[in-house]
C-alpha positions in Angstrom: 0.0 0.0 0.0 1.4 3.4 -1.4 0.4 6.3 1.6 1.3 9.9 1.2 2.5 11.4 4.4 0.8 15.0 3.5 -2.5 13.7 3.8 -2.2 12.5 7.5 -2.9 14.1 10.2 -0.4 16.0 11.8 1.5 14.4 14.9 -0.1 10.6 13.6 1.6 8.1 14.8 2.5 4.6 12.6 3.7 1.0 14.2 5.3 -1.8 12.5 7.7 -4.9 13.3 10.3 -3.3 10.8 10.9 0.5 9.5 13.1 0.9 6.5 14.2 4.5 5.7 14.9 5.2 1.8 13.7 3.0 -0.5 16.0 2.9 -3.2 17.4 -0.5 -4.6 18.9 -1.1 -0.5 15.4 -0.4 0.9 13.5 -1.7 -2.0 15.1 -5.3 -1.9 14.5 -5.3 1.7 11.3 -4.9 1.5 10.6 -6.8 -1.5 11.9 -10.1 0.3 10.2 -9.3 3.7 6.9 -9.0 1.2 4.2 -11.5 2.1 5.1 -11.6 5.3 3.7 -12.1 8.5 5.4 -8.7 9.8 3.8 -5.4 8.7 6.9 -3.4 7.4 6.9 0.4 7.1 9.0 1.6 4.0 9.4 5.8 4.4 10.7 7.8 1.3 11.6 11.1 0.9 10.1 11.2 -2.4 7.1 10.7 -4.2 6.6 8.3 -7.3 8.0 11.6 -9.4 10.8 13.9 -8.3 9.9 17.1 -7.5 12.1 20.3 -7.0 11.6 20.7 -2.9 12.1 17.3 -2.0 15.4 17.8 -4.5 16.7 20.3 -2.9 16.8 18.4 0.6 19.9 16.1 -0.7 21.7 19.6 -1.8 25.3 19.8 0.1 26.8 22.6 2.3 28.9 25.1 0.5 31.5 24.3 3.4 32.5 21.1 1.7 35.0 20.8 -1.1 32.9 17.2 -2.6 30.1 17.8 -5.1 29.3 15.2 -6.5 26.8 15.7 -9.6 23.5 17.0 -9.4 21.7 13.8 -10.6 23.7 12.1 -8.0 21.4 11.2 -5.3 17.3 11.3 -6.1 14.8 11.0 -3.2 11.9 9.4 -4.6 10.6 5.7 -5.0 13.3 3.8 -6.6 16.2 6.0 -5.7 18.9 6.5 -8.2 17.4 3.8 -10.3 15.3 6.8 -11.2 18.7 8.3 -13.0 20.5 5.2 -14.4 21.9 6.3 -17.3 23.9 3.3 -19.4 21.8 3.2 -22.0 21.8 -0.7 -23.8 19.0 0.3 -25.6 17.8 3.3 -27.5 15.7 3.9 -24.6 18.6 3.9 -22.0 18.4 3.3 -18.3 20.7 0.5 -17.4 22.8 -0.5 -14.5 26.0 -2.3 -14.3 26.0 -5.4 -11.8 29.4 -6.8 -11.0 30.4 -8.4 -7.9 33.6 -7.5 -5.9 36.9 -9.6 -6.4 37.6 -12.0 -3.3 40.7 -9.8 -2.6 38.4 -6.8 -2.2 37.4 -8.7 1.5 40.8 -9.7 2.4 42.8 -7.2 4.6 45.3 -6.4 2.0 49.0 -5.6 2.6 49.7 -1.5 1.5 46.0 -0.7 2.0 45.8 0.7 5.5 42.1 -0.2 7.0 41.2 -2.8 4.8 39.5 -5.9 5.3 35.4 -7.2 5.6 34.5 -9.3 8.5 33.2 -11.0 5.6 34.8 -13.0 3.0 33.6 -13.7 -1.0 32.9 -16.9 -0.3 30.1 -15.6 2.6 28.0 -13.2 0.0 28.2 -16.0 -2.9 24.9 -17.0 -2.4 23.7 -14.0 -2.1 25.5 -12.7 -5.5 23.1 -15.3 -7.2 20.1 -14.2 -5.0 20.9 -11.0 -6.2 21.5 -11.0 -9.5 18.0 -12.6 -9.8 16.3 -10.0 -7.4 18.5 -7.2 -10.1 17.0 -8.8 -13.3 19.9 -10.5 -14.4 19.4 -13.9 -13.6 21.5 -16.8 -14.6 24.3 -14.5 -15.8 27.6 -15.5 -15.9 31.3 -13.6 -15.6 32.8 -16.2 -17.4 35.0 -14.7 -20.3 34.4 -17.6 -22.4 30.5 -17.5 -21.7 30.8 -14.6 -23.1 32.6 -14.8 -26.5 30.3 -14.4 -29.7 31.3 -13.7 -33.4 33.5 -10.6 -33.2 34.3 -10.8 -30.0 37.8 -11.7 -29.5 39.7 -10.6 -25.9 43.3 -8.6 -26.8 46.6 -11.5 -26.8 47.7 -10.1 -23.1 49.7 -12.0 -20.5 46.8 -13.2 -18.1 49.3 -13.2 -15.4 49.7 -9.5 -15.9 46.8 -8.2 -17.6 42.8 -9.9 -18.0 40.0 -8.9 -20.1 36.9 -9.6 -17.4 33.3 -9.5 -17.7 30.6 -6.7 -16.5 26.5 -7.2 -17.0 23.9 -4.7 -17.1 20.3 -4.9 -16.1 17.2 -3.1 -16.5 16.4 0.0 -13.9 12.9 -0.6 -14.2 13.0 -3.5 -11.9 13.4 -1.2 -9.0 11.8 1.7 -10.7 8.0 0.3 -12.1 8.2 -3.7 -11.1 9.2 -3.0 -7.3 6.3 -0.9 -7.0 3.7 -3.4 -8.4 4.9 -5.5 -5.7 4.8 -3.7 -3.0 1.1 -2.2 -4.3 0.1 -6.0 -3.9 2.1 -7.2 -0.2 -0.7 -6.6 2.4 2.0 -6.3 5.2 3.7 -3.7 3.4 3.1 0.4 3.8 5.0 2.7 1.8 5.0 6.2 2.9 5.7 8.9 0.2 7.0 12.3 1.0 8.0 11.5 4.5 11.4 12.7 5.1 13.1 11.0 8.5 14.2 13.7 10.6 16.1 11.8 13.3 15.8 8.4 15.4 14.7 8.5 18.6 15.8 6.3 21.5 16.0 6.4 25.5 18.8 7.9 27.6 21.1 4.8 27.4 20.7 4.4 23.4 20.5 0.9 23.8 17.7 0.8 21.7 15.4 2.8 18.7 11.9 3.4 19.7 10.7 5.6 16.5 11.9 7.8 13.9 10.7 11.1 13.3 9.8 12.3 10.0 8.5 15.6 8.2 6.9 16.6 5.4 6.4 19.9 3.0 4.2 22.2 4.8 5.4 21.6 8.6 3.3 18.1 9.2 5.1 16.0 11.8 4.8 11.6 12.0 6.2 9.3 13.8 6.7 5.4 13.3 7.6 3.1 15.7 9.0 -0.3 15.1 11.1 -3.3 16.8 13.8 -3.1 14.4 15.4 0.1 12.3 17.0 0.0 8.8 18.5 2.9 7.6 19.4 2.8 4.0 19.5 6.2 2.8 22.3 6.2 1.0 26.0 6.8 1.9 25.6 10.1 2.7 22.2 10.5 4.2 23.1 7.1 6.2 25.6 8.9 8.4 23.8 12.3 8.3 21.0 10.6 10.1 22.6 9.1 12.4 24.4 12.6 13.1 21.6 13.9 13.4 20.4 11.4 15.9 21.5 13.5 18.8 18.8 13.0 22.0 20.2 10.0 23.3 24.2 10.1 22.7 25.2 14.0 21.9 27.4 12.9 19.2 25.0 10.3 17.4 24.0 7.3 17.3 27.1 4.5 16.9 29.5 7.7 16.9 31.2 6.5 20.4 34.4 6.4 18.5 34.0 9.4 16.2 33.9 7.3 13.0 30.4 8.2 11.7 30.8 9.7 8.2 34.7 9.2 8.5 35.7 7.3 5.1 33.8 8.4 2.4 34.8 6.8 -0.8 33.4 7.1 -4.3 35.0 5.8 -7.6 36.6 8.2 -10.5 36.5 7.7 -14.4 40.3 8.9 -15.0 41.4 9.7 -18.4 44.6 6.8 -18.5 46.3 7.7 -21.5 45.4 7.0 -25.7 46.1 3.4 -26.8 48.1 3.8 -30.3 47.1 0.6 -31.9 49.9 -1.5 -33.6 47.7 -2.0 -36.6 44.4 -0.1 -37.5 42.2 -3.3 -38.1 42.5 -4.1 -34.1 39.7 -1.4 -34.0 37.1 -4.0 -36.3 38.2 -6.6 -33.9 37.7 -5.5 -30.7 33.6 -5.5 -30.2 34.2 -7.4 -26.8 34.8 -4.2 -25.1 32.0 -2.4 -26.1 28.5 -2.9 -24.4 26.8 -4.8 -27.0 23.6 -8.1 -26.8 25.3 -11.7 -26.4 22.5 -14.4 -26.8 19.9 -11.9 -25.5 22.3 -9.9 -22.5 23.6 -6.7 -22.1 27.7 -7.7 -21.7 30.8 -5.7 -22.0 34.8 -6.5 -21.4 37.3 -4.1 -19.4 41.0 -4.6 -18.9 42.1 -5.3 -15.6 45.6 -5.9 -13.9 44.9 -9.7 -12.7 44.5 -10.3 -9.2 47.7 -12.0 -8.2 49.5 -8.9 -9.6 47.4 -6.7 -7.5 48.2 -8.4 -4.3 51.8 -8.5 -5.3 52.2 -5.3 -6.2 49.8 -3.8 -3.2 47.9 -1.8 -6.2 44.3 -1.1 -5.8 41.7 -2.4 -8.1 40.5 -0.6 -11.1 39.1 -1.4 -14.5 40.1 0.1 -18.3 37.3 0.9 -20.8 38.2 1.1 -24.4 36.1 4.1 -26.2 37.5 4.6 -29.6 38.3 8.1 -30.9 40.0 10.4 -32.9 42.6 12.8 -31.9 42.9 15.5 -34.3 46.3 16.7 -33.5 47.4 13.4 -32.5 50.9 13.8 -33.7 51.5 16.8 -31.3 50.4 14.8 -28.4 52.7 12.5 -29.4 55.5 14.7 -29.0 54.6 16.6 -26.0 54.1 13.2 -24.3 57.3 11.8 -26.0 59.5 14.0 -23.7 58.4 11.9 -21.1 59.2 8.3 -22.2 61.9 6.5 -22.8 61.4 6.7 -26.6 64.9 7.2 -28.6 64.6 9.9 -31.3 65.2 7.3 -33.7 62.7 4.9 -32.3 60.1 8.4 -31.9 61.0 9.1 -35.8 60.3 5.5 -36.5 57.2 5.4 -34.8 55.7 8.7 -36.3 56.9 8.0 -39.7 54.9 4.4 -39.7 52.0 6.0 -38.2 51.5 8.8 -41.0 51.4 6.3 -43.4 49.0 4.2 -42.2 47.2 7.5 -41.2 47.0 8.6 -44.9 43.0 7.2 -45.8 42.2 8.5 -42.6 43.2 11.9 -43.7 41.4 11.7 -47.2 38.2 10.3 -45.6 38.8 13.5 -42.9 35.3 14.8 -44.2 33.4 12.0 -44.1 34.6 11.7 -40.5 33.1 15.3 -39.1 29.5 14.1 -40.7 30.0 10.2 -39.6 27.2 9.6 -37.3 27.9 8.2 -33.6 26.4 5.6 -32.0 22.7 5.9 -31.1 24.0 4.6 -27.5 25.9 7.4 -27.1 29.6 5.9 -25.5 28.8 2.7 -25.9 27.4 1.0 -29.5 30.7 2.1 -31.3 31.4 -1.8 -32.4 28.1 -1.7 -34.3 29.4 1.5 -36.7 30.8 0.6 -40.1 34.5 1.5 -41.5 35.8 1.7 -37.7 39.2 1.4 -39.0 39.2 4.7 -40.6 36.4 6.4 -38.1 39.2 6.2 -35.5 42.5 6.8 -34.5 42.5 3.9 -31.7 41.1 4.1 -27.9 40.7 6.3 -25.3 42.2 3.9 -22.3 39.5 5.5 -18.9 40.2 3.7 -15.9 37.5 3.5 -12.9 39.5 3.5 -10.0 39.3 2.1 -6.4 40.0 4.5 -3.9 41.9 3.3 -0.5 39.9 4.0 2.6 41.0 7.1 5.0 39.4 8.6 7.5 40.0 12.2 7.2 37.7 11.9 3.9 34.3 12.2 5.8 31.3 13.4 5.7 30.1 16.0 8.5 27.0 18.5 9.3 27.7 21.6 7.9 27.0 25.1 8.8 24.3 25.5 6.4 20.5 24.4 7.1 17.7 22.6 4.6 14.3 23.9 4.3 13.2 21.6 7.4 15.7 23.3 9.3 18.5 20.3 9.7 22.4 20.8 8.8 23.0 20.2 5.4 25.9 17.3 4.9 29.3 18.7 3.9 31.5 16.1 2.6 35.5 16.2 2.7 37.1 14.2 -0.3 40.8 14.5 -1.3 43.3 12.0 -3.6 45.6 10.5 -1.3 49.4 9.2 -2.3 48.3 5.4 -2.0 45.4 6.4 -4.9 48.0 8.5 -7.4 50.7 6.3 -6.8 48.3 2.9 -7.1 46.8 4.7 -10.7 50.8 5.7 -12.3 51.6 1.7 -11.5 48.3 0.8 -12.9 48.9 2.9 -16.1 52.3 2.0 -16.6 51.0 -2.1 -16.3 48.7 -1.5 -18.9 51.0 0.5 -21.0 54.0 -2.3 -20.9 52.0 -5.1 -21.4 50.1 -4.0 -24.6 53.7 -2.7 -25.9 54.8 -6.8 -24.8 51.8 -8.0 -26.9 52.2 -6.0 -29.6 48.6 -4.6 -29.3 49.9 -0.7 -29.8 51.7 2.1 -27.7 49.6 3.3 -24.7 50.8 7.3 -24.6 50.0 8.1 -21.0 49.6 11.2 -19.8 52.8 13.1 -17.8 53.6 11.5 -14.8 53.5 14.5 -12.5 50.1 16.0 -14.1 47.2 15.6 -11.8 44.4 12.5 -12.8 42.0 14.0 -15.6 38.3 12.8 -14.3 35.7 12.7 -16.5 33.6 14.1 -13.1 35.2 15.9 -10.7 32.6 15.0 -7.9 33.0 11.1 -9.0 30.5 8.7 -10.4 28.1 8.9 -7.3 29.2 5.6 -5.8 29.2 7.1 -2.2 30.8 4.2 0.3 32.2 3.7 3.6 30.6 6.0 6.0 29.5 3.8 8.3 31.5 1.2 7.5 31.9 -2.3 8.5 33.9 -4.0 11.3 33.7 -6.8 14.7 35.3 -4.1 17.1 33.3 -0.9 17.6 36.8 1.2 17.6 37.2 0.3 14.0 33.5 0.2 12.4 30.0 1.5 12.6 28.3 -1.4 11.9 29.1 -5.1 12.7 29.1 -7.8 10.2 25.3 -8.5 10.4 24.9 -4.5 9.4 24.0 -3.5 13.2 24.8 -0.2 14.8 27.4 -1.0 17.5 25.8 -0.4 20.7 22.2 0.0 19.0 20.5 -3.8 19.6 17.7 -3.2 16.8 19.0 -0.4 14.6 20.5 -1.5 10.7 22.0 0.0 8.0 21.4 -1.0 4.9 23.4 0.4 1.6 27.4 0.7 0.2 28.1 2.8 3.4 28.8 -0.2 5.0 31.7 -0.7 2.4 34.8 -1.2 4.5 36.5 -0.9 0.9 35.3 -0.5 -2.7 36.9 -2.2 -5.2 36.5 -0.8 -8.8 33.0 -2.7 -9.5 30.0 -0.4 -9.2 28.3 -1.4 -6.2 24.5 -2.1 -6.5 24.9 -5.9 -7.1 27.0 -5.9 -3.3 23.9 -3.5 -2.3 21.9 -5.7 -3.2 23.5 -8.5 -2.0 24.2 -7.3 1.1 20.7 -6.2 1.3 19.5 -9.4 1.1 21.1 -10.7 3.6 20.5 -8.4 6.0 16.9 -9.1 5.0 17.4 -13.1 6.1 18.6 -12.0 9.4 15.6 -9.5 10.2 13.5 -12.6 9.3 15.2 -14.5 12.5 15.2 -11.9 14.8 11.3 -11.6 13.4 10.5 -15.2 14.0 9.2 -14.8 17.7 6.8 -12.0 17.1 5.2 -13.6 14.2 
């Protein structure tokens, strides 16, 4: 049942077993397994079923922060950022990638100060397939060689050094329109619309939640009580709540130690270098790494530096898309770059004197190139254009990078106040040496080993010029605020996604992220989501 909070009476009051706050793809799956029920679950979004320009304005950031991540970032309404997906396998877009974390993501990795899960891979395995399933994606596989079709054919690279590895996309409309029917249908679910949760209440010793209070547009006041809490808000609004949670514990709820908010992480898209191929038809025979339909699903191939490297060389993970493009002063990038390397003039004049001639169609088709049409896919789609060989000069190389967890990067309440009143969230994001230094090693990886292979010459860019981002505010992945860890001194949140020192308070979401990996995390959301969702269900079983 679908309720709107600004037609209740002001100061109503709702009870449930379970209260979920947020309900995008976190919330939703929460909900959608604890559907059917013998437990009436209450599901409060900010949102409505459309976004609409107040409630928007709620998730804006103080101006004291120096993070901002893009405006279509976070959306409070039903669905979440489902709402905003924007891979677009289709003509009609809105797609998400589902990947799962690498079993060295858990592990507490040498090099990567505050690392390690109090879970392993091998513990949210079942869950993966539970939630690909629950994602829209069912049955998929990350097998490269599940993968291969006509055209598709991986780059000759040293698996030791360098792998080509698998990513799936699914449909946003499961969470967006098919979650929604569902929860239309469950009779022991409410979903209240345009109910923002203000802060959770609980007795002097904070030993337990008793309600959370919410608000809506024009003053109107609820609260909903419940025997257990989830918040899964998001990885910002997760620790701002909990900030903001204030009458019990001055500091907030599970912030005895100080570490709610304290290691944000998001992912960046860097700009790695220009991959030079060795010969012009690798561009017609590399349709592998573009998102393209393999017996019916969305698939699509990154470069990646293999695991046991990574461990070896204490590098964080991250992943290379190929996009291929055309560099119209190419040879002057060349040069300026050239300085750099280690290049002999004679190799350089070799290398420049090859690459005009084989550049010499390219220049007489230079017209046709301006009018060529792109992809109807936008970045993706490229593999399905004709005459890619002369279209192109060879591939952008954009990495999506892991960044290592610190705790100065945090989120705080800021100095500014929303429309209800409440601090705003500032968040506090900066690159630290482990991530440049882990992205030059990556770079240079790549570049050697497709030099080895004789795939082409990956020009990087200067090794003391900053990382060029394709988003300055990063690609909205926002993890680790209220991460995950046994001892309270070290985590917000044990490894069943409880509050230290809260009995019946949750948190559902990628805050929990002790670390990131590259992959993007909904599928670990999800995942994670799920689970939590099994364990509600036995703390459940006495009241039903």
């Amino acid at each position: 049942m679908l309720v709107d909070a600004r037609q209740l009476e002001d100061g109503s009051h709702t009870a449930s077993e379970v209260c979920i706050v947020g309900a995008g793809p976190a919330g939703l799956a929460i909900a959608l397994e604890l559907a059917g029920g013998p437990w009436r679950v209450c599901l409060v979004e900010s949102g409505g079923l459309a976004a609409d320009a107040w409630t928007e304005d709620l998730t804006r950031l103080g101006a004291d922060g120096d993070f901002f991540p893009p405006e279509n970032a976070r959306r409070r309404q039903l669905g979440g950022t489902a709402n905003v997906w924007d891979v677009r396998v289709t003509r009609d877009g809105g797609a998400c990638r589902f990947v799962p974390l690498d079993e060295v993501d858990f592990e507490t990795r040498a090099g990567v100060p505050h690392s390690g899960w109090p879970l392993s891979y091998r513990d949210l395995a079942p869950f993966y397939a539970r939630a690909l399933r629950r994602c829209g994606v069912d049955g998929a596989s990350f097998r490269l060689e599940d993968c291969v079709a006509p055209g598709f054919t991986a780059l000759p690279l040293d698996g030791a050094r360098v792998v080509t590895s698998i990513e799936r996309f699914g449909p946003a409309d499961v969470f967006t329109r098919h979650a929604r029917e569902t929860l239309e249908r469950a009779p022991n679910l409410t979903v209240m619309l345009h109910a923002t949760a203000l802060a959770l209440d609980a007795p002097a010793d904070g030993g337990a939640v008793t309600r959370v209070q919410v608000a809506c547009a024009g003053g109107r006041r609820h609260t909903i009580g419940a025997a257990l809490f989830v918040l899964a808000a998001g990885g910002i609004e997760n620790p701002r709540l909990l900030l903001l949670s204030t009458a019990s514990r001055p500091a907030g709820l599970g912030n005895r130690h100080d570490l709610v908010g304290r290691f944000f992480m998001d992912h960046h898209n860097v700009r790695a270098g220009f991959l030079v191929p060795a010969d012009r038809r690798l561009l017609e025979a590399t349709a592998l790494y573009d998102l393209r339909q393999v017996r019916g699903a969305p698939v699509m191939a990154k470069l990646r530096v293999a695991e046991g490297l990574r461990r070896e060389a204490r590098l964080l993970n991250a992943a290379a898309r190929l996009e291929p493009g055309r560099v119209p002063h190419l040879m002057r990038t060349r040069r300026s770059f050239a300085r750099r390397s280690d290049l002999s003039r004679a190799a350089l004049a070799g290398v420049l004197a090859r690459d005009v001639v084989a550049d010499v169609p390219g220049l007489a088709a230079g017209a046709l190139r301006a009018l060529a049409p792109r992809s109807a896919r936008g970045l993706y789609g490229w593999s399905e254009l004709r005459a890619k060989r002369w279209r192109f000069d060879g591939f952008y190389v954009e990495l999506q990078v892991e960044h290592g967890p610190d705790p100065e990067n945090r989120v705080r309440l800021g100095g500014e106040q929303d429309a209800l009143g409440l601090p705003r969230a500032a968040v506090h994001w900066r690159w630290t040496t482990l991530d440049l230094d882990s992205l030059q090693r990556t770079q240079r990886i790549l570049a050697e080993e497709c030099a080895r292979a004789g795939v082409g010459r990956l020009v990087l860019p200067p090794s003391d010029a900053p990382p060029v981002t394709t988003a300055a505010g990063g690609i909205h992945h926002h993890m680790g605020t209220t991460r995950m860890h046994d001892d309270e001194r070290s985590g917000v949140v044990d490894a069943d996604c409880r509050v230290h020192g809260v009995r019946n308070l949750f948190v559902a979401g990628s805050s929990v992220f002790p670390t990131g990996g590259y992959a993007n995390p909904t599928l670990t959301i999800v995942a994670l989501a799920i689970r939590l969702a099994e364990h509600l269900k036995h703390l459940m079983r006495p009241l039903a």
